[in-house]
N, C-alpha and C positions, 0 to 999 in steps of 0.2 A: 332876306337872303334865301335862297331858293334850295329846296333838301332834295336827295335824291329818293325819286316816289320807290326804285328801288334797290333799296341798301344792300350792300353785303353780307353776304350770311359767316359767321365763325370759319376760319378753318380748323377750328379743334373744337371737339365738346367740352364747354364746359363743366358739365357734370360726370365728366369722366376722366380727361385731359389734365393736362400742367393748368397751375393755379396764376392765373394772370391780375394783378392788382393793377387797374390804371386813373386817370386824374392827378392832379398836381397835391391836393389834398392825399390822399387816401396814400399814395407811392410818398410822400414824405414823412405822413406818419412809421408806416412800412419802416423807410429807411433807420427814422431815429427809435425804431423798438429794438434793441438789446438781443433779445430771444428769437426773432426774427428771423430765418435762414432766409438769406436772397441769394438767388441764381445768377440773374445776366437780367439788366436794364437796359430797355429799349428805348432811345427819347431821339425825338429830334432835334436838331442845334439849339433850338431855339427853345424846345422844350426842356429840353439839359439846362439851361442856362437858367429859366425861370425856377426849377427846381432847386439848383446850386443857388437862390436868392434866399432860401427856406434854409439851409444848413448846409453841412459836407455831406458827401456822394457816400465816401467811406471805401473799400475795396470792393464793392462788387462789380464785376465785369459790364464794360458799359458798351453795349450796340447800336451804332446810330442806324435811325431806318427814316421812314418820310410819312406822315400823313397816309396817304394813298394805302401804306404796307402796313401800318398798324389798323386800318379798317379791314385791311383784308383778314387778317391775323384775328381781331376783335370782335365782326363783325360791324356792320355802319349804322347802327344804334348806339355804340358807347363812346359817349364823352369822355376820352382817352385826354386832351386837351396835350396830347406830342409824347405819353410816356406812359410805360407799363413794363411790370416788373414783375417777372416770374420768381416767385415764391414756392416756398413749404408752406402748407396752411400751418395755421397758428398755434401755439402750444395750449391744450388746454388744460385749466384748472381745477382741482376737486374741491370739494366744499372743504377742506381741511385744511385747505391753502389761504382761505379768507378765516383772517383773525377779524372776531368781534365786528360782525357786518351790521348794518345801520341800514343799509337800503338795499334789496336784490330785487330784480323782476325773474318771475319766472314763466317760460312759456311750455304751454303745453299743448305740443304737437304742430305748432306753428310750422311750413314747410315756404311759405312764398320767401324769396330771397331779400325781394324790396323790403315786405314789412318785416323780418325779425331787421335788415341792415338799419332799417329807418329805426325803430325800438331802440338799437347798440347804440344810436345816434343819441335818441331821448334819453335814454339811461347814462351815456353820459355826461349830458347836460344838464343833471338834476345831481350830480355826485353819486348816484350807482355803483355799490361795491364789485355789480356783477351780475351778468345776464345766464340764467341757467335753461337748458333747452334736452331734452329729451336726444338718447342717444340714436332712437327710431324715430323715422317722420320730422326730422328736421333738417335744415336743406344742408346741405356742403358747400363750405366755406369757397366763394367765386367772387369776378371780379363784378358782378350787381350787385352784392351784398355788401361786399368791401364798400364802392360807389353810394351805397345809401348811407351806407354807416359815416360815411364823410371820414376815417381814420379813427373814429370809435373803435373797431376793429383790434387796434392793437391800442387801446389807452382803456376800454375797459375788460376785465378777464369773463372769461366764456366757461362756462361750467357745463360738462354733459354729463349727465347722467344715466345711469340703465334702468333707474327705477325713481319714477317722479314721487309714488308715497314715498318712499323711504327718505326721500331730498326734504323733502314738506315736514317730514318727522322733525329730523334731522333740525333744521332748522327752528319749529316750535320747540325742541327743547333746550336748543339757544338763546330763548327767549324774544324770539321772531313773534310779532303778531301778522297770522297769513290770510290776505286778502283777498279773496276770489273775485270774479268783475266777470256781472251775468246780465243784459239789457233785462231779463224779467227776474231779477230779485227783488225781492218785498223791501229792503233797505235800501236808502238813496249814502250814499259816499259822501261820509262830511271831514274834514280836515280833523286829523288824530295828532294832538297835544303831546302832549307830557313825553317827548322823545323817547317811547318806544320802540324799536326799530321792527321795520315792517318787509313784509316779503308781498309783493304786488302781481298774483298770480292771473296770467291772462288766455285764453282759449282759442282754435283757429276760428276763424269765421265762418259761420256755418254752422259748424259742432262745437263750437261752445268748447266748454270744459268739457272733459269723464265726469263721472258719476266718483269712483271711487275719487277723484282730485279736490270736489266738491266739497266730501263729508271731512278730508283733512282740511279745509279751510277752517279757520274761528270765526270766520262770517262771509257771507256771502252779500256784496252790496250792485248796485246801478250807479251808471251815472245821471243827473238827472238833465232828463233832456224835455225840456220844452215843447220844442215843434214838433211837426209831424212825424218826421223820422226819429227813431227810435234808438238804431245802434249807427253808431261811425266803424269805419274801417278799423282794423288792432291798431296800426301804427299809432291815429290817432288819439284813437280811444287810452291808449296808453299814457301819450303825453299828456293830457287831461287829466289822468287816475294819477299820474305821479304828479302833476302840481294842486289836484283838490287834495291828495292824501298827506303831503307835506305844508300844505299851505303852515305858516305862523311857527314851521318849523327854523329854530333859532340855524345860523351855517354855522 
């Protein structure tokens, strides 16, 4: 099938604009979270109906439009696949709000939208109490992020914080063991036993962790990579740390 060489640009900025949620996935989650505010849904017949096959609609206002006007709207990069649903971004969470947490990732200073969306993804797929991300230097909740998180988004809760030592604290004396992931730490990543619950701290690409996020770690480990390359991209490199770090962990 033939793409056009050149797509449509947004009519709104994302990063400043109404918060637009689209795919069949990601807008059904949306729909069946509770806490959710939704505005007005956009879908076409056809997408309305394939959605309606996932659950009820519910009351929020439904506007049909066509392909063609959700490209223009989205821009002709986003796999909208007929429906987008203008939202409140999402309620978020404080560490006070997660009783007795078992598994949290947390990012520090992570800003690309793909990879913290694709992380909410992994972190849900591993049972993730909860993704915690930095109140500065992290991206604002948009419709790539939603899109990677696949409805992650609204199944796992989002913790910002204004102060990543005091999160890190925080959590070692809840009896979190906190995992930092550095391609040159001297310790290789092996699968932790005895079910105690871990916190799986990860750094932008590039700049790594801080310095001060470091020393709050209880260890700094690698994942062990074979080949010639050294580090994978965060999203990846995440899904890998949360199945070596739970490996033989009982569900």
């Amino acid at each position: 099938m033939s793409r056009n060489k050149f797509p449509p640009k947004p009519k709104y900025d994302p990063d400043t604009g109404p918060v637009y949620l689209y795919g069949l996935h990601t807008v059904r989650s949306a729909l069946d979270n509770p806490s959710r505010v939704k505005k007005i849904l956009l879908a076409t017949p056809n997408g309305l109906n394939r959605l309606k096959e996932g659950g009820e609609i519910g009351k929020v206002k439904v506007t049909e439009t066509t392909p063609k006007e959700l490209d223009r709207l989205l821009g002709g990069e986003a796999v909208h696949q007929g429906v987008a649903l203008e939202v409140d971004p999402v309620s978020r969470f404080g560490l006070d709000d997660i009783h007795e947490p078992r598994l949290v990732v947390v990012l520090d200073q992570l800003t690309d939208p793909h990879n913290v969306g694709a992380i909410l993804r992994t972190a849900c797929a591993f049972g993730a109490n909860a993704v915690i991300t930095t109140a500065r230097h992290s991206p604002r909740e948009t419709g790539v992020m939603a899109k990677a998180a696949s409805g992650a988004l609204d199944l796992v809760p989002m913790i910002e914080v204004r102060n990543l030592g005091d999160a890190l604290e925080k959590l070692k004396q809840r009896g979190m063991l906190v995992l930092g992931f550095d391609s040159e730490a001297e310790e290789q990543l092996k699968p932790r036993g005895g079910g105690k619950p871990l916190a799986i701290v990860l750094g932008a690409e590039g700049k790594g962790l801080r310095q001060r996020t470091r020393e709050l770690c209880d260890e700094m480990v690698r994942l062990d990579m074979p080949g010639p390359i050294k580090s994978l991209n965060v999203s990846n490199a995440a899904a890998i740390a949360l199945f070596a770090a739970t490996a033989g962990e009982k569900p």
